[in-house]
Backbone bond lengths (Angstrom), bond angles and torsions (degrees), N, CA, C in turn:
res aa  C-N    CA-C-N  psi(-1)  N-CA   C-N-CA  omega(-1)  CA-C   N-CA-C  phi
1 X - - - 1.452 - - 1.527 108.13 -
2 X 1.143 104.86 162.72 2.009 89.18 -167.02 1.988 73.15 -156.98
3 X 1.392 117.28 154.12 1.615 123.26 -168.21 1.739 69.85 -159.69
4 X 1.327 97.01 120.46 1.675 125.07 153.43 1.680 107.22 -105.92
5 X 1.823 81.38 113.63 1.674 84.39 172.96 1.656 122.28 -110.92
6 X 0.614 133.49 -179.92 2.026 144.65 176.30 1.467 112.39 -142.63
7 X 1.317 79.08 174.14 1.503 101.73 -177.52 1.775 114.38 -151.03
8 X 1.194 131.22 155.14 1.412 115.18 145.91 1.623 97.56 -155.21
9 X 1.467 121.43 172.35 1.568 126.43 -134.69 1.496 91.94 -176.10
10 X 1.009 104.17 99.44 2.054 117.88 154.28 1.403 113.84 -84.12
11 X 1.380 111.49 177.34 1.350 113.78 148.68 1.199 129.76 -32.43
12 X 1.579 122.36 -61.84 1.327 119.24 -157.81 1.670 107.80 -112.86
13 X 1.726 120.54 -22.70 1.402 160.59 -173.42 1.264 126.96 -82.87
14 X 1.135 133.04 122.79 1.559 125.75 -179.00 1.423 103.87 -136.47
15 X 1.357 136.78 160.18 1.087 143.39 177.64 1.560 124.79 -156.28
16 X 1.305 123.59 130.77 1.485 121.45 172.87 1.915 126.19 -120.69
17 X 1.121 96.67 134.03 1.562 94.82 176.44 1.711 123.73 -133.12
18 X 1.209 105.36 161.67 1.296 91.48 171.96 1.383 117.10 -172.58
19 X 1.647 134.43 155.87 1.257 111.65 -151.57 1.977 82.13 -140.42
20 X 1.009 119.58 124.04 2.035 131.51 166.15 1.810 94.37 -87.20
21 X 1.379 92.96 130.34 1.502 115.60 -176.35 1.894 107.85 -140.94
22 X 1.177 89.35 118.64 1.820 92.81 174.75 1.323 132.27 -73.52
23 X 1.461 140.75 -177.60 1.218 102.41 -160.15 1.507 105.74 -92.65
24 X 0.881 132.13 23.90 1.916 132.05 157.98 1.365 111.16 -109.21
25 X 1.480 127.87 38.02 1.187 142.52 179.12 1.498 126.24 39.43
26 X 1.045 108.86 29.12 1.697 125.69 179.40 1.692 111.14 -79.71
27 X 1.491 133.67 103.32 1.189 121.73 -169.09 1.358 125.39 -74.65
28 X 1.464 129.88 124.33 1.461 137.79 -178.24 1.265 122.82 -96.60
29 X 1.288 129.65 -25.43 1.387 139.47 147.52 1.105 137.76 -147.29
30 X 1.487 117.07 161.41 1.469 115.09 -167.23 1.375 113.45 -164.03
31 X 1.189 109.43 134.90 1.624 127.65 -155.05 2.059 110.28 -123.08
32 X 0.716 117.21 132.48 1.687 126.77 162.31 1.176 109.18 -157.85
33 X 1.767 99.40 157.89 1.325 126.15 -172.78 1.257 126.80 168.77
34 X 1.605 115.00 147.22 1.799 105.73 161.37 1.162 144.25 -39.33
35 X 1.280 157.78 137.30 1.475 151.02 165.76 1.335 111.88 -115.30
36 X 1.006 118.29 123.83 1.408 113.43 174.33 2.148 110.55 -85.59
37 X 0.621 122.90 55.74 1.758 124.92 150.72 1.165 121.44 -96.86
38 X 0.968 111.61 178.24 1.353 137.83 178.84 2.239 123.19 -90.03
39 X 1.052 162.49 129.84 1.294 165.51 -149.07 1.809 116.79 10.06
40 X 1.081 106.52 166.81 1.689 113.72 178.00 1.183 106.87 -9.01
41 X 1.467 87.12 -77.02 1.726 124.00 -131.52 1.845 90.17 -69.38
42 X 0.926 138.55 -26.21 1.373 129.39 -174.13 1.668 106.31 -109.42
43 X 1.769 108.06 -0.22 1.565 92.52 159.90 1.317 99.81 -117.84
44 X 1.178 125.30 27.18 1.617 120.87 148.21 1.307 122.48 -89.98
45 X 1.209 121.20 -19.99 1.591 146.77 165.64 1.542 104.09 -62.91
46 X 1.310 111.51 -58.95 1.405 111.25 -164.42 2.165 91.28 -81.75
47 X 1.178 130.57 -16.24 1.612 113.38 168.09 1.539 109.41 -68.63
48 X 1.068 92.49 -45.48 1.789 105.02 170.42 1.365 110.72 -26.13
49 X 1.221 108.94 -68.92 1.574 137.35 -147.08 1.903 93.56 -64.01
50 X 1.669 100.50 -59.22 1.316 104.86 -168.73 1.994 106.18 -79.29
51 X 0.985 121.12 10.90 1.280 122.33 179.61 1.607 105.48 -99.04
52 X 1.582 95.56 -52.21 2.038 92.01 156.46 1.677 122.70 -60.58
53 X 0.900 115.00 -18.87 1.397 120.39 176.99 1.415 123.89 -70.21
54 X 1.574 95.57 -54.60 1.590 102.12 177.68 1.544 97.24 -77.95
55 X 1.621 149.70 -18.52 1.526 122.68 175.77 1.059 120.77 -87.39
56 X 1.623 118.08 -17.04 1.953 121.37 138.12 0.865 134.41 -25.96
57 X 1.566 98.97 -53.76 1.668 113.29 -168.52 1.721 108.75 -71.34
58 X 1.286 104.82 -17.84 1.673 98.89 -172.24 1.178 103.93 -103.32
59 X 1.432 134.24 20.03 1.439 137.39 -168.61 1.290 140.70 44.58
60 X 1.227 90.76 15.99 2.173 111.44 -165.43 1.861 87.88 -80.01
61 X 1.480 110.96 -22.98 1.879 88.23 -171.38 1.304 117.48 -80.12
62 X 1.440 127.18 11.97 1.453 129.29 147.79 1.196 134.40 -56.96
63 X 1.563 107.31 -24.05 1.430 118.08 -177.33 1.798 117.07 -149.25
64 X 1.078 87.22 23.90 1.865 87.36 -169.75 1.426 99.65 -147.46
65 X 1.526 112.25 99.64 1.642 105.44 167.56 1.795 110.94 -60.33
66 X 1.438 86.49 142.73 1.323 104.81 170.88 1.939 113.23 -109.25
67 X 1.579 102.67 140.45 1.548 118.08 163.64 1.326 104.81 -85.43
68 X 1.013 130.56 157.17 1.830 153.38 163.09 1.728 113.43 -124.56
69 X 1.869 105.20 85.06 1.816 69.95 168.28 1.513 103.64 -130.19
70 X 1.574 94.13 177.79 1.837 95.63 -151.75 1.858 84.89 -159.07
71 X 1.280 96.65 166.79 1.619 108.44 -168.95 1.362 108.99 -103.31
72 X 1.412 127.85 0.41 1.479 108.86 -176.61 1.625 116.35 -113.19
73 X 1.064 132.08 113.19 1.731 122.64 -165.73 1.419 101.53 -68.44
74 X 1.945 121.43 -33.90 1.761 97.25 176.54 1.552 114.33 -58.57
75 X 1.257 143.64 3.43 1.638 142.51 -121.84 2.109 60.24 -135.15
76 X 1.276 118.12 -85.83 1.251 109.86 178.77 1.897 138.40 -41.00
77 X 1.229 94.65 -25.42 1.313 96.40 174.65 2.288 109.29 -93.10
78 X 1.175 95.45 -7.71 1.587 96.46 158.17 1.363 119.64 -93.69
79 X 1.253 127.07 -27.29 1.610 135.52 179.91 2.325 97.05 -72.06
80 X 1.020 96.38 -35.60 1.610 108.03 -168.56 1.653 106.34 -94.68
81 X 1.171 126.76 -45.77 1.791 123.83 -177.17 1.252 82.45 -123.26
82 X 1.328 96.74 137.51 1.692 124.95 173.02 1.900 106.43 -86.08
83 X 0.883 105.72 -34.57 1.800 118.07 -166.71 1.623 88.30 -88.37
84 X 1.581 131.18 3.39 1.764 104.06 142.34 1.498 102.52 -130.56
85 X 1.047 125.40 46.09 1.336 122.31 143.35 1.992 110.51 -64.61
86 X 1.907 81.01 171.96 1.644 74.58 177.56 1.430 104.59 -116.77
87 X 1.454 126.96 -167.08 1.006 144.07 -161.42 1.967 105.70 -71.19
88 X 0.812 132.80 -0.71 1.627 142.41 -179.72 1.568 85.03 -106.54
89 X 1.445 111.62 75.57 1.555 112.44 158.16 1.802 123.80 -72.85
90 X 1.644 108.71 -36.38 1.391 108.93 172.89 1.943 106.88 -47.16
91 X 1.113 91.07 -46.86 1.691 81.95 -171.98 1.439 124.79 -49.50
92 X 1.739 106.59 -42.39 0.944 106.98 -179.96 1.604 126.79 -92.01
93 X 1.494 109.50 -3.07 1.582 112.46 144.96 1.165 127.31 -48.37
94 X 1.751 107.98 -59.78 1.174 104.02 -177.42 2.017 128.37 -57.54
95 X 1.443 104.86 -29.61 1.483 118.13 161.25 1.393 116.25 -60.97
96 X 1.302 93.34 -40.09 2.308 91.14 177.92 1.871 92.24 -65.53
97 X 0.849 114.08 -60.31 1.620 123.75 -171.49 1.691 103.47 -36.20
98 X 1.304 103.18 -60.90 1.783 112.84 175.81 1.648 104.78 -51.76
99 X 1.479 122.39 -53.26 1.276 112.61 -151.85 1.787 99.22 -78.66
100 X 1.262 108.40 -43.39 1.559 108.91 172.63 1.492 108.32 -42.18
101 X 1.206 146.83 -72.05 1.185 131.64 158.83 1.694 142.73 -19.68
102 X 1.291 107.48 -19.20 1.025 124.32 169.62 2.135 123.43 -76.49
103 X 1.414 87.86 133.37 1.377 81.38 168.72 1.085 152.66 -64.05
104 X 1.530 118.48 -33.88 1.333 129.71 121.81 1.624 118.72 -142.70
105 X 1.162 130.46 158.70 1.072 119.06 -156.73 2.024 105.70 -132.77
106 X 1.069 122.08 127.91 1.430 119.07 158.74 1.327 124.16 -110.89
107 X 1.464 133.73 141.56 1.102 131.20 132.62 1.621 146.13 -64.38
108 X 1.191 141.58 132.66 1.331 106.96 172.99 2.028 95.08 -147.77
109 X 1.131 103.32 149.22 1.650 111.03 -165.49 1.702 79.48 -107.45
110 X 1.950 86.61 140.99 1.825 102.39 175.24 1.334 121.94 -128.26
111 X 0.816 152.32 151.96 1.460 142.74 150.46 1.534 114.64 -31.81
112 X 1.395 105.81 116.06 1.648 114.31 172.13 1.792 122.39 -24.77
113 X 1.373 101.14 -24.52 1.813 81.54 -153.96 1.813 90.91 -118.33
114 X 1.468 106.86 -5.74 1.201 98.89 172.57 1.856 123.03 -81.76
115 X 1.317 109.86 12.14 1.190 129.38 163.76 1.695 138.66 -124.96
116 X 1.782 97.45 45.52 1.224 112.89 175.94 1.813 131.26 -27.73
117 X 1.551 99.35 -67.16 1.458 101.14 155.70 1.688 135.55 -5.94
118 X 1.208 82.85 -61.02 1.779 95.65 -160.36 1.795 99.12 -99.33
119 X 1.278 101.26 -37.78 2.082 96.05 162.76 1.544 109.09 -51.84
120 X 1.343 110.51 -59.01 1.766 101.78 -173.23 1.492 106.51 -53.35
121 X 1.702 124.68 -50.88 1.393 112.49 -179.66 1.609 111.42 -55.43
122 X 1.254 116.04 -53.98 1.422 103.44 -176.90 1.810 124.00 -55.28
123 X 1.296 109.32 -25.12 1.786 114.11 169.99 1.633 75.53 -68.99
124 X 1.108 127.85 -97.28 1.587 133.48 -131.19 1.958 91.23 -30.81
125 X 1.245 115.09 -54.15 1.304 114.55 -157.18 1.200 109.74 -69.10
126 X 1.148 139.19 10.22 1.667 140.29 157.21 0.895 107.19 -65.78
127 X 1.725 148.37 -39.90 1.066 140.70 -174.34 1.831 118.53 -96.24
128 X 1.511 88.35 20.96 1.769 84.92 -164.21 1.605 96.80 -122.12
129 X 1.264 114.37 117.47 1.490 118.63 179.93 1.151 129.01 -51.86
130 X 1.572 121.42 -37.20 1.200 138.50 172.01 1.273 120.12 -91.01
131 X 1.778 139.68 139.68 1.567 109.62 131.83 1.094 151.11 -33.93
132 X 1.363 141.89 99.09 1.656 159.45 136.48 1.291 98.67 -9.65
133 X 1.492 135.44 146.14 1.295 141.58 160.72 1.433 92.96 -160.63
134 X 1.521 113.00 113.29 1.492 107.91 153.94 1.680 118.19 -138.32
């Protein structure tokens, strides 16, 4: 299973998306919404976060490695070295907590535009108060 997630982040705006795809690329879920933080790089963290969340929640990470990919390499070099994370350590417990559970887990960083899908959900979800999960 491989879930390409996004992000995008204004001034005042944050947004997350993300789309779970099996391995013949057929999409099974998909999530958008607001975030309230602050730049990219920590609402690409937090799509992250809720993309491990929802493939928990369906119990497939007992037996189904999961991919993670996402466009920002600092977003990867905090998921991978702990000593440049930032100061919002709960967050990133709770992500160590998710990924340990996992059966096996990859990351992989992409070029922005080769993941259309999950950019349009993440714009759409700036304007949406709640998380989307379908």
């Amino acid at each position: 299973m491989k879930f390409n997630v996004a992000s995008v982040a204004f001034e005042d705006k944050a947004g997350c998306g993300g789309v779970l795809r099996d391995d013949k690329g057929v999409a099974c879920i998909l999530f958008f919404g607001s975030i309230v933080t602050r730049g990219s790089k920590m609402t690409e963290i937090i799509a992250i976060k809720t993309a491990s969340e929802l493939f928990i929640g369906l119990g497939w990470h007992v037996k189904v490695p999961l991919v993670t990919e996402f466009n920002l390499c600092v977003a990867l070099e905090w998921l991978l070295k702990r000593n440049y994370r930032p100061t919002l350590w709960n967050l990133f417990i709770d992500i160590d907590c998710g990924i340990n559970q996992l059966v096996r887990v990859q990351f992989l960083v992409f070029h922005w535009q080769s993941n259309d899908m999950a950019n349009a959900l993440a714009k759409a979800g700036i304007t949406r108060p709640l998380l989307f999960k379908a």
